[in-house]
N, C-alpha and C positions, 0 to 999 in steps of 0.2 A: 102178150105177156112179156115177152122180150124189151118192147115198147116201153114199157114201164120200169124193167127193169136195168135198162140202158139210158134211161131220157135224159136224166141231170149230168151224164158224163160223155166227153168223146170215146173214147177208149170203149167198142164195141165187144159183148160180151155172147157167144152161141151159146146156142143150148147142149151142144156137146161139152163146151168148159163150164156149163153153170152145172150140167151132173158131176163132170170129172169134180168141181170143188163142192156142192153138196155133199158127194159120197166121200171124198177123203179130208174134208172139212181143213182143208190146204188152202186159205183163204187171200195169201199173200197178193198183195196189189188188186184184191176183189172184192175187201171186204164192204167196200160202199155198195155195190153192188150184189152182193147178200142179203144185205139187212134189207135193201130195196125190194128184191123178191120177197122176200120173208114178212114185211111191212104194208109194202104197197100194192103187192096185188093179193087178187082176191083168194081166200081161201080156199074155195075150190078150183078155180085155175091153178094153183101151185101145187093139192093133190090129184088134180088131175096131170099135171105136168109128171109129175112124180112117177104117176102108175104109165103114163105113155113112155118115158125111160126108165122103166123097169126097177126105180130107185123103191128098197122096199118099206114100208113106212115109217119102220122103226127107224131106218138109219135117214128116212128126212126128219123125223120127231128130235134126233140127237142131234141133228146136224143145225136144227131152230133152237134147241136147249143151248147148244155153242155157243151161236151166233148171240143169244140172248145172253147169257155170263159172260161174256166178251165183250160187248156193246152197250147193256145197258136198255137197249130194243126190245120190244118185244108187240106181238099181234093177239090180244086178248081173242079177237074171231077166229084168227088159226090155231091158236091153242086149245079154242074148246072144240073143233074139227077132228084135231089131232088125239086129242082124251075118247072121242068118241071113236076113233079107232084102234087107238092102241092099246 
C-alpha cells in the first residue's frame, strides 16, 4: 500500500505520517501523496489501513471529502465503500 502510495515520488512517506495527515488533514508538502492513497489504491486496503491505525471512518470519509474539494480527485470505488459504511 505504501508502494503505491510513495512510487511516483522520492520523498518517502510511513504510515505513521500518512495517519498523522489523514487524521489532521495537514496535508502540506503530502498532498501528491494523498490523493495517491485515496486514488490508487484499492478501496479496501485504505479501509483496511484505516481500521489497523485506529483512524475512525468518519474522519478517513472527511479526510477523502478534503482531499477531494481540494484536488478535484476523486475514487468513485472508495466512495461507494465509504457510503456503505458511514
Amino acid at each position: 500500500m505504501l508502494g503505491t502510495t510513495n512510487a511516483p515520488y522520492r520523498r518517502m512517506m510511513s504510515a505513521t505520517d500518512l495517519v498523522a495527515r489523514i487524521t489532521s488533514r495537514d496535508w502540506r508538502n503530502w498532498i501528491a501523496h494523498i490523493v495517491m492513497f485515496f486514488t490508487e489504491v484499492r478501496p479496501e486496503l485504505v479501509l483496511e489501513f484505516a481500521e489497523r491505525h485506529a483512524i475512525p471512518i468518519q474522519d478517513l470519509a472527511a479526510s477523502y471529502e478534503a482531499m477531494k474539494s481540494t484536488t478535484g480527485e476523486s475514487s468513485p470505488a472508495l466512495e461507494s465503500a465509504l457510503e456503505r459504511l458511514v
